[in-house]
C-alpha positions as CSV (number, residue, x, y, z in Angstrom):
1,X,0.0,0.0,0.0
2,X,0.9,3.2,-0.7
3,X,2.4,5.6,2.1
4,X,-0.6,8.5,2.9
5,X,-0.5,11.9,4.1
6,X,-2.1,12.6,7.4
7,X,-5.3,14.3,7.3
8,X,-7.4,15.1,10.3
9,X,-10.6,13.0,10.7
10,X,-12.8,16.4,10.0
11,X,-10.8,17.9,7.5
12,X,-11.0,18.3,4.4
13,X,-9.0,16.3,1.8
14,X,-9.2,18.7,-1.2
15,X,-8.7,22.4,0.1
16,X,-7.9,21.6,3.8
17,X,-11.5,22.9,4.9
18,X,-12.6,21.8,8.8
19,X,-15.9,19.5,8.3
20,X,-18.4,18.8,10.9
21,X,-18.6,15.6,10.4
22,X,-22.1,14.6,11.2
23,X,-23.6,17.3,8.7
24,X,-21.0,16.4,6.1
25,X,-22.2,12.3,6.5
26,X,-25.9,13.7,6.4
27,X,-25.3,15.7,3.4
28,X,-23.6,13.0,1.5
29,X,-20.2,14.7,1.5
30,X,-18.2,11.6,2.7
31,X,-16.5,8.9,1.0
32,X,-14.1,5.9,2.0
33,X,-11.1,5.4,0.1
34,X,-8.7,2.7,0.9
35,X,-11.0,1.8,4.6
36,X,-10.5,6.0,5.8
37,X,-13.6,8.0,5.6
38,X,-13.4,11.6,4.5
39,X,-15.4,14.7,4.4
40,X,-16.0,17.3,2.5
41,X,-16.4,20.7,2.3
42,X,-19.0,21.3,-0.4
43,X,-19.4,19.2,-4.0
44,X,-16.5,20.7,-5.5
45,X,-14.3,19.2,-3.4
46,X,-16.0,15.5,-2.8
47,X,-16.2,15.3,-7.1
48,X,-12.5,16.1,-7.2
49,X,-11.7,13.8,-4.7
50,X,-14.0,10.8,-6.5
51,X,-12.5,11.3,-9.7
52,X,-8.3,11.1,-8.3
53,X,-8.3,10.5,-4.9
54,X,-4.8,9.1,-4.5
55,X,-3.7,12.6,-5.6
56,X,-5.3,14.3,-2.7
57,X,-4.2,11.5,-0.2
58,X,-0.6,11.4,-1.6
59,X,2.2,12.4,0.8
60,X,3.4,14.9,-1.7
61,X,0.0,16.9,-2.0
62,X,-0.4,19.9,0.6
63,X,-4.1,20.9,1.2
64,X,-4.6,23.9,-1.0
65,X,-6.1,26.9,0.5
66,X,-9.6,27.4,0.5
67,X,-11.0,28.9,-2.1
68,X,-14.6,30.5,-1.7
69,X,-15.6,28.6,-4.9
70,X,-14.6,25.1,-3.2
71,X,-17.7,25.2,-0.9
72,X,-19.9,27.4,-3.7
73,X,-22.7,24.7,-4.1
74,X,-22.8,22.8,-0.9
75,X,-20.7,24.3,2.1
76,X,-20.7,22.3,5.1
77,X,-18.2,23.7,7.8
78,X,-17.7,27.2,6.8
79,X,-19.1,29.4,10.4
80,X,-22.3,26.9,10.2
81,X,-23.3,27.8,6.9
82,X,-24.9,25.1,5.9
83,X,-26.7,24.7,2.2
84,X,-28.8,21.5,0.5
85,X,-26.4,19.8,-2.5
C-alpha cells in the first residue's frame, strides 16, 4: 500500500476545509477510500476527490487553501453555513 498523508478526521482532503462531520455524512459529502472515511467541504471538493483520490491522499500533496468557490454549491463547515447539494 501506498504511504498516505495525514489528514485530520474532520478535514477536508481537497482544500484543507474543517468538516463537521455529522452534517457532512448527512449531506452525503463523505467517502471511503482505501478503509478511511473523509469529508468534504461542499461538492466541489467531494467530485474532485471521487475522480483522483490518491492525488489528494498522496504524501506529496499539501491541502490547497480554501478557495470560496470550493464550498460554492454545498458548504458544510464554513461558520455553520450550511446549504442542501
Amino acid at each position: 500500500m501506498v504511504e498516505q498523508r495525514t489528514v485530520a478526521f474532520n478535514e477536508d482532503p481537497v482544500c484543507g476545509m474543517t468538516v463537521d462531520p455529522d452534517e457532512g455524512r448527512a449531506r452525503g459529502l463523505a467517502s471511503t477510500s482505501q478503509d478511511r472515511e473523509c469529508l468534504f467541504c461542499g461538492k466541489g471538493c467531494f467530485l474532485e476527490f471521487r475522480d483522483d483520490p490518491e492525488t489528494f491522499l498522496a504524501t506529496g500533496f499539501g491541502a490547497r487553501s480554501w478557495d470560496p468557490s470550493c464550498a460554492s454549491d454545498s458548504s458544510i463547515g464554513r461558520e455553520g453555513a450550511y446549504e442542501a447539494v
